[in-house]
C-alpha positions as CSV (number, residue, x, y, z in Angstrom):
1,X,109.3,89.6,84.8
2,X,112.7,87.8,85.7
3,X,114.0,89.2,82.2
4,X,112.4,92.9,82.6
5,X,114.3,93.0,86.0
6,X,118.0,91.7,84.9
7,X,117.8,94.5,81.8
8,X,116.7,97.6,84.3
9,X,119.4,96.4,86.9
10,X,121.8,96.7,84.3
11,X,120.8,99.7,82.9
12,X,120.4,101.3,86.4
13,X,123.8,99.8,87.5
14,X,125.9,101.7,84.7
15,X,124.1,104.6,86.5
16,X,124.6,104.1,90.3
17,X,127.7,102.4,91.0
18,X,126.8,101.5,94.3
19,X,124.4,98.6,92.8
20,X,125.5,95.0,93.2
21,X,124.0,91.7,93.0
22,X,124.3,88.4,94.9
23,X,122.7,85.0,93.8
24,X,122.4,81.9,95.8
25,X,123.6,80.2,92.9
26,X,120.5,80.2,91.1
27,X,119.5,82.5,88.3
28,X,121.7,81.3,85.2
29,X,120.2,82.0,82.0
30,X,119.3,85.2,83.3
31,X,121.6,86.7,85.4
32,X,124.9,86.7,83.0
33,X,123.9,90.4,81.6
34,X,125.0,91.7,84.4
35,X,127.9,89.2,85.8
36,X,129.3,89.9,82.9
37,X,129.1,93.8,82.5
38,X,129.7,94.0,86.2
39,X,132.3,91.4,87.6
40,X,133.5,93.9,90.3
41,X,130.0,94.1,91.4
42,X,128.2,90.5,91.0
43,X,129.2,87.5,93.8
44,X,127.9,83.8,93.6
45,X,127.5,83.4,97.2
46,X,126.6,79.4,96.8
47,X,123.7,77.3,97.9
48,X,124.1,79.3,101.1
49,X,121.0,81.8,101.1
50,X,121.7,82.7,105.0
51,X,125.3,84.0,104.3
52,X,124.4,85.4,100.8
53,X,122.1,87.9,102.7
54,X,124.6,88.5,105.6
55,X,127.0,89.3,102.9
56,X,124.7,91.8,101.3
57,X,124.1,93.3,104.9
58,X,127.5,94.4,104.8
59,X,128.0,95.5,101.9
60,X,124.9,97.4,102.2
61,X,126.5,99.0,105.7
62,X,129.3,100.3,103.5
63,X,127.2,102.1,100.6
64,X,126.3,99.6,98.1
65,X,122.2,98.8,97.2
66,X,122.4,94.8,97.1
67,X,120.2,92.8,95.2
68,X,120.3,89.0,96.6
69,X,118.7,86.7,93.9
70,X,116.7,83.3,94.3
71,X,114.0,81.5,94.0
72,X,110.7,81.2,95.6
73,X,110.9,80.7,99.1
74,X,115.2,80.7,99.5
75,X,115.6,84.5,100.0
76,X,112.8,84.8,102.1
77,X,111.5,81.9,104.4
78,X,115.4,80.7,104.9
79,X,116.9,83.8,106.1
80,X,114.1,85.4,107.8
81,X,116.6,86.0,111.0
82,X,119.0,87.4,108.6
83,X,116.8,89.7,107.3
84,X,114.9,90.5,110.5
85,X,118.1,91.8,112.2
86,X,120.6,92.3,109.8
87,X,118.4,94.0,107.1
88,X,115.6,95.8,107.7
89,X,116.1,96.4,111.8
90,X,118.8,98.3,111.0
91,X,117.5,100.0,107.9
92,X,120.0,99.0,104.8
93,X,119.1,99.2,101.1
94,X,118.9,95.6,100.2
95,X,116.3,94.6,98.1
96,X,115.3,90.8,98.4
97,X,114.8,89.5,95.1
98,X,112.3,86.3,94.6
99,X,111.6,84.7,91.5
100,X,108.6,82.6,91.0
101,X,106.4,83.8,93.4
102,X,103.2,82.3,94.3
103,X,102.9,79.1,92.0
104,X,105.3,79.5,89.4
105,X,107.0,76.6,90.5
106,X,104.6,74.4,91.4
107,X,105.8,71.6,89.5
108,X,108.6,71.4,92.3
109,X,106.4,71.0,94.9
110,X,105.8,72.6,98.6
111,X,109.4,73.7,98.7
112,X,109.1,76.2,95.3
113,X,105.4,77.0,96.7
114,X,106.1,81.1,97.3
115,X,102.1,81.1,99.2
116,X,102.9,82.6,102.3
117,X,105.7,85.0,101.7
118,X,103.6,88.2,101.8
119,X,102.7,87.3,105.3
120,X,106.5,86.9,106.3
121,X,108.0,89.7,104.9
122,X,105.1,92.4,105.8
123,X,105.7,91.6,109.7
124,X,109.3,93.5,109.3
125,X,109.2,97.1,110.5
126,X,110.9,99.0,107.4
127,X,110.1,96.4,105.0
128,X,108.8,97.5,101.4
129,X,106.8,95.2,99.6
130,X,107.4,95.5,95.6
131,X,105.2,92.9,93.8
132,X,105.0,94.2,90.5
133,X,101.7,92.8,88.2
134,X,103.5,93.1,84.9
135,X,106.9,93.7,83.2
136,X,106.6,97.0,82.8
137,X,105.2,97.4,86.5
138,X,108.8,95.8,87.2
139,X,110.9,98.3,85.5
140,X,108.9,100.8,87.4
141,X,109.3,98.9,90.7
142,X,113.3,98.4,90.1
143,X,113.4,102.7,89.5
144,X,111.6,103.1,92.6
145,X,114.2,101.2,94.5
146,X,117.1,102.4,93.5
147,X,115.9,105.8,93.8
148,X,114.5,105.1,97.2
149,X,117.1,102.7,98.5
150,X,116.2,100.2,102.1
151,X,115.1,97.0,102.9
152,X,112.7,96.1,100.3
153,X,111.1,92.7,99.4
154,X,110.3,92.3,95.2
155,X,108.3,89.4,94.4
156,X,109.0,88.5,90.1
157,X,106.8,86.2,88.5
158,X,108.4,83.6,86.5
159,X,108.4,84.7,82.6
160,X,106.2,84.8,79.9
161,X,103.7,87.2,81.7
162,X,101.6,89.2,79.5
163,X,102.2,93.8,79.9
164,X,99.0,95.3,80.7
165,X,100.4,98.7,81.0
166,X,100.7,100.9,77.9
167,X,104.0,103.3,79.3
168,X,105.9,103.3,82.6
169,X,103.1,104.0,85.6
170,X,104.2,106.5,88.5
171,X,104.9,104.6,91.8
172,X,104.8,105.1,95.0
173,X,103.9,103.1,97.8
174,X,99.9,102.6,98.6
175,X,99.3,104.1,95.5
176,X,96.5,102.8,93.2
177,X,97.4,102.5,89.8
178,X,94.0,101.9,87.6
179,X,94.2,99.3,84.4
180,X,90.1,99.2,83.8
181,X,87.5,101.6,84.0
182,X,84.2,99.9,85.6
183,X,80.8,101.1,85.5
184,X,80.2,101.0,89.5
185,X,81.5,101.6,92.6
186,X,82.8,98.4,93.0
187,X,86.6,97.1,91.6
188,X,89.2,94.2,92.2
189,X,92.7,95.1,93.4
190,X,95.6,93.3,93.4
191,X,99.5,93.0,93.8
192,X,102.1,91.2,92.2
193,X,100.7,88.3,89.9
194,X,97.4,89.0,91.0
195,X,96.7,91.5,88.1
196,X,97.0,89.3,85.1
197,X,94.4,86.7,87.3
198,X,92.3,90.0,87.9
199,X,92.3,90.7,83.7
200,X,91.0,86.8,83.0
201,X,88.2,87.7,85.9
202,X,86.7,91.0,84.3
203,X,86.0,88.3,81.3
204,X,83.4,86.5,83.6
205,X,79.8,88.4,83.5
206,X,79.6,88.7,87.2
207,X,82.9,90.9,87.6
208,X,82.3,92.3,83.8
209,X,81.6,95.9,85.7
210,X,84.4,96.3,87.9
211,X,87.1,98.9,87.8
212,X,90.9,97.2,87.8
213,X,93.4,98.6,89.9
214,X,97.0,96.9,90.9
215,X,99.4,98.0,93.9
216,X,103.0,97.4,93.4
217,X,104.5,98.8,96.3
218,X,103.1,98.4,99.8
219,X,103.9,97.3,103.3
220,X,103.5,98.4,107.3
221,X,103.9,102.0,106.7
222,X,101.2,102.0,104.0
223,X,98.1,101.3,105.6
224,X,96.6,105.1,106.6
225,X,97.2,105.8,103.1
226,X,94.7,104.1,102.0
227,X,91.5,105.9,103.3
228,X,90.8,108.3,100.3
229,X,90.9,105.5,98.1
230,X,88.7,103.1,99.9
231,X,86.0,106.3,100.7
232,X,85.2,106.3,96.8
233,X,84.0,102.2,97.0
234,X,81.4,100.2,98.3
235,X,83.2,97.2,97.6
236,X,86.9,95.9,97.1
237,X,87.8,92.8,96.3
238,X,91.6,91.8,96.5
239,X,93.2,89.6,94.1
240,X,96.6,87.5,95.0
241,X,98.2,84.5,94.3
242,X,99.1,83.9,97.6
243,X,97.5,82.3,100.6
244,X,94.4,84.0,102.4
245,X,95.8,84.0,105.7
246,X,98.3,87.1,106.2
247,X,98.2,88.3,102.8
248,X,97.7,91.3,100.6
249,X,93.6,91.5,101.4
250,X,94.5,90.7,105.4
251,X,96.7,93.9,104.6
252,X,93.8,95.9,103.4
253,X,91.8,94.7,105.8
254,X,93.7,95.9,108.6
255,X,94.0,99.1,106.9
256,X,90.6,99.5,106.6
257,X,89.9,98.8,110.3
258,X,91.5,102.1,111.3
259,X,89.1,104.3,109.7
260,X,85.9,103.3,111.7
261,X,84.2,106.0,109.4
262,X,84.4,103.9,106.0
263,X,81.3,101.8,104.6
264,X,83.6,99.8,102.1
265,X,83.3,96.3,102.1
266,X,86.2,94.0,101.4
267,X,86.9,90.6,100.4
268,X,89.3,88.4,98.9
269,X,90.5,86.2,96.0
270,X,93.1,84.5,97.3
271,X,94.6,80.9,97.2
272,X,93.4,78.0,99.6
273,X,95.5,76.0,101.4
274,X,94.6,72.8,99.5
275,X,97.5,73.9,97.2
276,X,99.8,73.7,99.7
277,X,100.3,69.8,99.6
278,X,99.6,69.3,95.7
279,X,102.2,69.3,92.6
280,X,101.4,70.7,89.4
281,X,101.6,73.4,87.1
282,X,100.8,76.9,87.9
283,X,97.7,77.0,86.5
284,X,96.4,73.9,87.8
285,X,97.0,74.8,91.5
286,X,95.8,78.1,90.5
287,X,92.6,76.7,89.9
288,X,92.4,74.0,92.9
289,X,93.1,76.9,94.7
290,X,90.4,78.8,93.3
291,X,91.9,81.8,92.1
292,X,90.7,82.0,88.6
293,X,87.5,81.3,87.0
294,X,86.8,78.3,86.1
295,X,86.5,77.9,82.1
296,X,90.7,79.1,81.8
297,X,92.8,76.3,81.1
């Protein structure tokens, strides 16, 4: 996903000239493409994520869309304040860029663990949530943005992750964009990373029938949207690579509870928190935290 973002940026950027990036130096190997084709436009702000997203705040106040780059929890969990007040309070097309979210980087420990990022950045009135499922959901994601610029949260994988979609989907936020065709009235639904773990469950004989959907873009704003949807299931089970506890299905949830008129059941896939004080790879906390079935690997 990391390399599907850096080639739309730069494509986008020799488009919009108001499109600049920030890292927290963090991102080489990846980010060059655009330092490079862009000097005038890129800034190492240093192992300083706090003033990095300051910085962008400003800049953003004066007609640029700035991307801030890091990883896992840096962007997000060390300048919450930042973003609170400077970012999304008063309404300024940055778009908070994390890479390696959920487990990605779980060899690195608690630190690298992005597990409870959905439930930070959702909290923040005027906050979008962009958690793309694939690469090609992340090229649509990055259009969106730019064409919709404000404070906006996208959550990347790491790389490697397979493309489930066949062409570039049409986004918009709350929408439902549909990946399977089940045989029921039941389906899983997921954001971000959570697709590719949906795909490995419709293997398994007890979800073999469900529909497959994925969200990319949601947040606050979001939730009322989601009644005409939810009327055509009896049952919805979320999918995230993220902790239960203030996450995407918590999201649902909550948008379900204000349409008292809705049988639709919902539960959740989501991660526990014995991942929270283990190392390993991603797909070994993945499966301690009982996200996906048990025969992968």
């Amino acid at each position: 996903m990391r390399n599907a973002f850096i080639q739309e940026l730069v494509e986008l950027a020799r488009h919009h000239p108001q499109i600049a990036l920030i890292v927290g130096d963090l991102g080489y190997s990846v980010i060059e493409p655009f330092a490079e084709e862009f000097p005038d436009r890129f800034i190492n702000a240093g192992v300083a994520e706090q003033n990095m997203t300051g910085l962008a705040a400003g800049m953003a106040s004066e007609g640029y869309h700035v991307f801030t780059y890091s990883i896992a929890n840096f962007p997000t969990f060390r300048c919450a304040e930042q973003i609170r007040n400077d970012v999304a309070y008063h309404k300024l097309p940055v778009t908070v860029v994390s890479v390696g979210g959920g487990l990605a980087y779980g060899a690195l420990g608690y630190s690298h663990h992005a597990v409870q990022d959905y439930a930070l950045m959702r909290v923040f009135p005027n906050m979008l949530i962009a958690a793309p499922g694939d690469p090609i959901e992340t090229r649509a994601c990055m259009r969106y943005l730019v064409e919709n610029p404000g404070p906006s949260y996208l959550r990347l994988g790491k790389a490697g992750e397979p493309s489930f979609h066949t062409r570039l989907p049409n986004l918009a936020p709350g929408r439902w964009l549909k990946l399977r065709d089940g045989l029921g009235k039941s389906a899983l639904l997921s954001t971000g990373s959570g697709l590719q773990i949906s795909m490995e469950w419709v293997k398994t004989k007890k979800y073999s029938d469900l529909s497959v959907y994925s969200m990319p873009l949601w947040g606050m704003d979001h939730k009322l949207s989601q009644k005409i949807m939810l009327s055509q299931f009896n049952d919805i089970i979320t999918v995230e690579d993220h902790l239960a506890d203030g996450g995407f299905g918590s999201w649902l949830l909550e948008a379900r509870s204000l349409h008292t008129d809705l049988d639709c059941r919902i539960s959740n896939i989501a991660l526990s928190n014995d991942v929270c004080d283990t190392v390993g790879s991603q797909s070994t906390l993945n499966r301690l935290g009982g996200i996906i079935p048990c025969q992968m690997s």
